[in-house]
Structures are given as C-alpha cells and as structure tokens.
C-alpha positions in Angstrom: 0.0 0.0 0.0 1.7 3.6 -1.2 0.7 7.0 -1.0 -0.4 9.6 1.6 -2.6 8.7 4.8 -4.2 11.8 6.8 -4.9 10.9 10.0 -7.1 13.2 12.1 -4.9 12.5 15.5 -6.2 11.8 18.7 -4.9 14.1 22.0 -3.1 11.6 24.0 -0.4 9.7 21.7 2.6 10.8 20.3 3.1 11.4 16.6 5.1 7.9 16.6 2.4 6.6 18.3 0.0 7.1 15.7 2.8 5.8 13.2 3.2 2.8 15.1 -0.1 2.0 15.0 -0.7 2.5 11.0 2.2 0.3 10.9 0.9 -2.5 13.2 -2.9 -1.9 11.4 -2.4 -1.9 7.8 0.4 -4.4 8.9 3.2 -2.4 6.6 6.9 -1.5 7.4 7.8 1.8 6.0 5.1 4.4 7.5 6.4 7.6 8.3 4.9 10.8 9.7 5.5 14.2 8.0 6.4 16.7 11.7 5.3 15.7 15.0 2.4 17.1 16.9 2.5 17.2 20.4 0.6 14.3 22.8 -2.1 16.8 23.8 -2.4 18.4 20.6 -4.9 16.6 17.4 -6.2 17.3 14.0 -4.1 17.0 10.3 -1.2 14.3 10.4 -0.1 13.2 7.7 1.5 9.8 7.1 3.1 8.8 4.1 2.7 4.7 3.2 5.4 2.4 1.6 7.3 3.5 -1.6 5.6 6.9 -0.6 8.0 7.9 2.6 10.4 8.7 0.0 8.4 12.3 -0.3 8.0 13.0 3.3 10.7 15.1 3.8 9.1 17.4 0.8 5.9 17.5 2.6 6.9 19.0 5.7 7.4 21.5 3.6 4.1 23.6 3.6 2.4 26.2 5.7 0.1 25.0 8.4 -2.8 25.9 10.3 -4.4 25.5 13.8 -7.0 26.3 16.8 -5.5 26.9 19.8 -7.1 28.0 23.5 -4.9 29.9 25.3 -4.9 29.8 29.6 -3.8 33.5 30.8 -1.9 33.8 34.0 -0.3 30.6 34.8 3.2 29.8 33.0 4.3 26.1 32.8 7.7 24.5 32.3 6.8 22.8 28.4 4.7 26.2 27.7 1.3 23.9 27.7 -1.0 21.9 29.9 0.9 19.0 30.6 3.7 20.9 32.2 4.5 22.1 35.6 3.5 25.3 37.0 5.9 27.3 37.4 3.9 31.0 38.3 0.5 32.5 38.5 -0.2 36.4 37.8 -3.3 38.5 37.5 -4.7 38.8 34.3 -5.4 42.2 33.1 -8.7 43.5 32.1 -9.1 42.4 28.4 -10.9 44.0 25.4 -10.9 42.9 21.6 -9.1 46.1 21.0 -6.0 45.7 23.0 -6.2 42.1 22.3 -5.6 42.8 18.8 -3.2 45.5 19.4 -0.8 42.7 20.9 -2.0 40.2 18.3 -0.4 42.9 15.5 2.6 42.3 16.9 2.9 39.0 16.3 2.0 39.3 12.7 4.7 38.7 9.6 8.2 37.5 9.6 10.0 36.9 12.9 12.6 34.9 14.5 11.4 32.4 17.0 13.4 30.1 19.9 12.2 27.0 19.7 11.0 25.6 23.0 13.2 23.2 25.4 10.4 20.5 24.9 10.2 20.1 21.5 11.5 17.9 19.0 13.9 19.7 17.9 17.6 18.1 17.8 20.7 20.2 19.0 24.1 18.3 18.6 21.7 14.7 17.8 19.9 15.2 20.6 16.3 15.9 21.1 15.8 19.0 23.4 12.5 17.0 25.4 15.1 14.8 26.6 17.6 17.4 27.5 14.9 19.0 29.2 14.1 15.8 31.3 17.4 15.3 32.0 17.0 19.1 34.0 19.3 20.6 31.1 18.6 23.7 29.1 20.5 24.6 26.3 20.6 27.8 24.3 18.5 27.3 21.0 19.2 29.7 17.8 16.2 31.4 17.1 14.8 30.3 13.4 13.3 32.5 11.1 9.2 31.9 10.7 6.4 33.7 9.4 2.8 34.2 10.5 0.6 34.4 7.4 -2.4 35.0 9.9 -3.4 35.6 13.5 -6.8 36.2 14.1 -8.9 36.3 17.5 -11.8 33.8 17.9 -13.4 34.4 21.1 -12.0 35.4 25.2 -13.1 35.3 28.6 -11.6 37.0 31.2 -8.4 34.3 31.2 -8.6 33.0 28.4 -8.4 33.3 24.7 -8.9 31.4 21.6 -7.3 32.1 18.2 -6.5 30.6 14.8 -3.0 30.9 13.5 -1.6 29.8 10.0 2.0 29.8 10.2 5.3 28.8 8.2 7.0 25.4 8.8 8.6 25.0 12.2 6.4 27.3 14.5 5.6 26.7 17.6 2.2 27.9 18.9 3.3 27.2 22.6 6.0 29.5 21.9 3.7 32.3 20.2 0.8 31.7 23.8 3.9 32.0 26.1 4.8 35.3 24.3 1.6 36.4 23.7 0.8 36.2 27.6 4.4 38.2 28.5 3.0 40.7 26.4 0.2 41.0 28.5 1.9 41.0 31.5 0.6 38.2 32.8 1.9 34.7 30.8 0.0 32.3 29.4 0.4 28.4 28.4 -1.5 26.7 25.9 -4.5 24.4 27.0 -5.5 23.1 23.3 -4.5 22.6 20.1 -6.1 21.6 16.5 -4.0 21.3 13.6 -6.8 21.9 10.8 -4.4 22.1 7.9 -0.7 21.5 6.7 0.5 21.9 3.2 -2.0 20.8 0.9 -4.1 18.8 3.2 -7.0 19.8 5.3 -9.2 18.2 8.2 -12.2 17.4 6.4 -9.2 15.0 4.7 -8.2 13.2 7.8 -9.6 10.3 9.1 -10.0 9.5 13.0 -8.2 6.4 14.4 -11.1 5.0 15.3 -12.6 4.7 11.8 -9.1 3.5 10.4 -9.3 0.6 12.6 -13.2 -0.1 11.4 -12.1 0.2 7.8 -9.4 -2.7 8.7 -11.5 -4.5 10.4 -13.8 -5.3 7.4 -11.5 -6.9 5.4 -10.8 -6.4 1.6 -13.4 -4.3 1.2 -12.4 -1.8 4.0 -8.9 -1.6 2.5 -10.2 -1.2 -0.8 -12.2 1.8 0.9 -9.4 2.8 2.7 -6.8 2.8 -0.6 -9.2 5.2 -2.1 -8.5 7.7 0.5 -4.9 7.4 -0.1 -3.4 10.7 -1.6 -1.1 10.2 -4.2 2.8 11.2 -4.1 1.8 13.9 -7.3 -0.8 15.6 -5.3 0.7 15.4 -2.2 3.3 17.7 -3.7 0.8 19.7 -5.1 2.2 22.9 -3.8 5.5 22.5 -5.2 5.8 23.9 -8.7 5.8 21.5 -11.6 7.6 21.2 -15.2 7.0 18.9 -18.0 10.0 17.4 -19.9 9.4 15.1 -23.4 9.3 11.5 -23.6 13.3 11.2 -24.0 14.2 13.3 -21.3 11.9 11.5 -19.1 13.6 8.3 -19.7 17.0 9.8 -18.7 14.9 11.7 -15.3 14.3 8.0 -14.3 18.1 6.9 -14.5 19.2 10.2 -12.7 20.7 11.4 -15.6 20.6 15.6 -15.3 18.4 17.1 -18.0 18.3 20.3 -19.8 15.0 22.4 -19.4 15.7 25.9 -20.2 14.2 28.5 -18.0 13.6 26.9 -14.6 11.4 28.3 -11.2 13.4 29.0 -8.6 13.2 26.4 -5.3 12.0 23.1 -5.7 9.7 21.5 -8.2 8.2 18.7 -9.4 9.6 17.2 -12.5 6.7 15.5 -14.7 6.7 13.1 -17.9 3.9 14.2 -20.7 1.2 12.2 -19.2 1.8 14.0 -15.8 3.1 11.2 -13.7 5.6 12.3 -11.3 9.2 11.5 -11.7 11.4 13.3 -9.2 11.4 16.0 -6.9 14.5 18.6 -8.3 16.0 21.7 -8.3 17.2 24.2 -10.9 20.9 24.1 -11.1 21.5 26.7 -14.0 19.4 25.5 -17.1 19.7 21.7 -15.8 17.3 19.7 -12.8 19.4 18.6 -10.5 17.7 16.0 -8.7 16.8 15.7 -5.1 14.5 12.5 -5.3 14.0 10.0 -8.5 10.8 8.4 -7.2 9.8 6.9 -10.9 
C-alpha cells in the first residue's frame, strides 16, 4: 500500500504513536509521519505509506494551520497543559481592541526560539530529553512567518485564536509570548491542527474509523486505498515542469536534463502524461535531482 494517509490525531499519543499503529494496522513496514504534533495536541497528520515515505521530507514542507485556547496567567515548564506550574499572575482586564493591538505584533516575519520541549535536535539530541534530563541549552532562534493571527473568542483568562503559520512554528511559543505581552503569561491548554501543506481536516480520518475500515476486510482496504493521496498531489504545492518522452527516460536513470528556464526552489519534475518522476532543483538550465521516485 503507497501514498499519503491523513490521520485526524487523537490528543493523547505521540506522533510515533500514531505511526506505530498504521504500521501495526495496515500491517506495513515503511510508515512515516510528515512533523510531529504534540501528545495533547490533534487534528491534520499526515502519514506517508510504503514506496511513498520517500516524499515525506518534501511534505513537511508547507504552511500549516491550527486552533488553539490559550490559559492566561499561569506559565508552565513545556509552555502547555501538561507541564509544571511554574507562576500565576493576575490577568489584566481584556478587550478585543488591546487584544488585537498585541496580536499585531505577532503578525509577519520573525525569528522564533524553539521551545526546550520540542523535537527539535541540537548536537543529535532531542531538546524534550535534555529537558528531562533538567538541562537547558541555548537554542538559535529560526526565522518563521505568521501568514495570519486572528482572535476567535476570550473570557476573562482565556483566549482562543487561529494561526496559520510557516514550517517549524511553535504555537506554545507564540501563547507563552503572547501572555508576556500581557503581563501576565500564558500556556497553551488546546490545540487543532486543521491544515498543513496541501491537506485539510475534512481530509483526515480518526483512528477510530481506520481501525473499522481494517476491520472489514478487503473491502475496508479497498475503501481505505481510495482515500490514499497520491505522491503527485501530495506535492501539489510545489511547482511543476514537463519534460518530453526522451528526457523523461534519462529523469528515471538520474541522468541531469536540460529544461531551459527553470522556477526557482523546488519543483516537481513531470513526464507528458503527468506522472511524477522526481522531486528537483534548478541548477542553471539543468534539474538537479533531489528524489527520482519513478
């Protein structure tokens, strides 16, 4: 079974856990997850399937999208719910004007630290298990970009909001600076991821129903299989060019090509029927080649 699975993720299992369970389900080796999502967060995970994990690196690519609530006046340790409480502050009266007065703010291009419990790696290491270890390391800050910010509802310590963001945000990061810049912190007590890249919730399917689709037999996997995104669309966002029947041939063997003018960044590199043959790069007039998936 290839192609691209979107999983609608629980809150309680890791990201691996989720790909450990594909892998046990649809009884399958190579399943692979395209960027973790925390235990307590759910929505969009993607999981590419088989010959198919060869693009997952590519997908990770994309922009992404989420809900999130946000708990004013208590900072944590991991910047969320699951963490230890570290202080408690008053909140200060809130209106939808100064709310989107800080909310401006956080609007555009920035650099961001990631967070001490995240996945990120620093010297091979992941920085949750430095962080359980009682370590804390200095992080770079990376540049990201918020292509929106927009405020869904607050109480009097709370708020909700919907963020669409570049690859590698952190929205724990943005509620724990969000809440310094009202003067009182904040942690984050939910989180929905309702798109990334190309793929949207109303694409993902719950665990639940995964395992009920197994669980009928051929015909459930025969369902299932028609779910399955393929590795073309998957990369949808990713600029495409056409090359002719010869050059296609050499595209399979690796063999660089000559396309004249080029896009700049990555494309996808397509025979003339419009199957995909490899994910590339301009190098002057020539693809150089960053995957040969025909």
């Amino acid at each position: 079974m290839h192609g691209v699975l979107v999983v609608d993720k629980p809150g309680g299992p890791t990201s691996f856990d989720v790909v450990r369970r594909v892998r046990s389900l649809l009884r399958i080796k190579k399943v692979g997850h395209t960027g973790t999502l925390d235990p307590m967060a759910t929505g969009v995970l993607p999981l590419c399937l088989g010959e198919d994990t060869r693009i997952a690196g590519y997908i990770t690519e994309g922009d992404k999208s989420y809900d999130a609530v946000l708990r004013l006046g208590q900072t944590t340790d991991t910047l969320d719910a699951e963490g230890r409480l570290l202080q408690t502050r008053p909140v200060p009266p809130l209106s939808a004007a100064l709310l989107e007065e800080v909310f401006a703010r956080f609007r555009g291009p920035q650099l961001q630290v990631p967070p001490m419990y995240s996945a990120v790696k620093i010297d091979g290491k992941r920085l949750y298990e430095l962080a359980r270890e009682g370590k804390e390391v200095e992080r770079a800050a990376r540049p990201v970009t918020v292509h929106a910010l927009t405020l869904r509802d607050f109480s009097a310590d709370a708020i909700t909001l919907s963020v669409r963001s570049s690859k590698g945000f952190f929205v724990r990061t943005l509620a724990a600076e969000l809440g310094e810049a009202l003067g009182c912190g904040a942690h984050l007590t939910a989180l929905r991821r309702t798109h990334s890249g190309p793929f949207k919730l109303d694409h993902a399917l719950p665990l639940a129903e995964l395992e009920s689709m197994v669980a009928r037999g051929p015909a459930g996997l025969e369902a299932l299989a028609a779910r399955l995104v393929g590795a073309n669309e998957a990369l949808g966002e990713l600029p495409a060019v056409t090359v002719g029947a010869a050059e296609a041939v050499r595209v399979t063997h690796g063999v660089p090509v000559e396309v004249g003018s080029l896009p700049e960044g990555r494309m996808r590199v397509l025979d003339p029927d419009g199957r995909l043959l490899a994910v590339a790069e301009a190098n002057g007039a020539r693809l150089r080649y960053l995957r040969v998936l025909a």
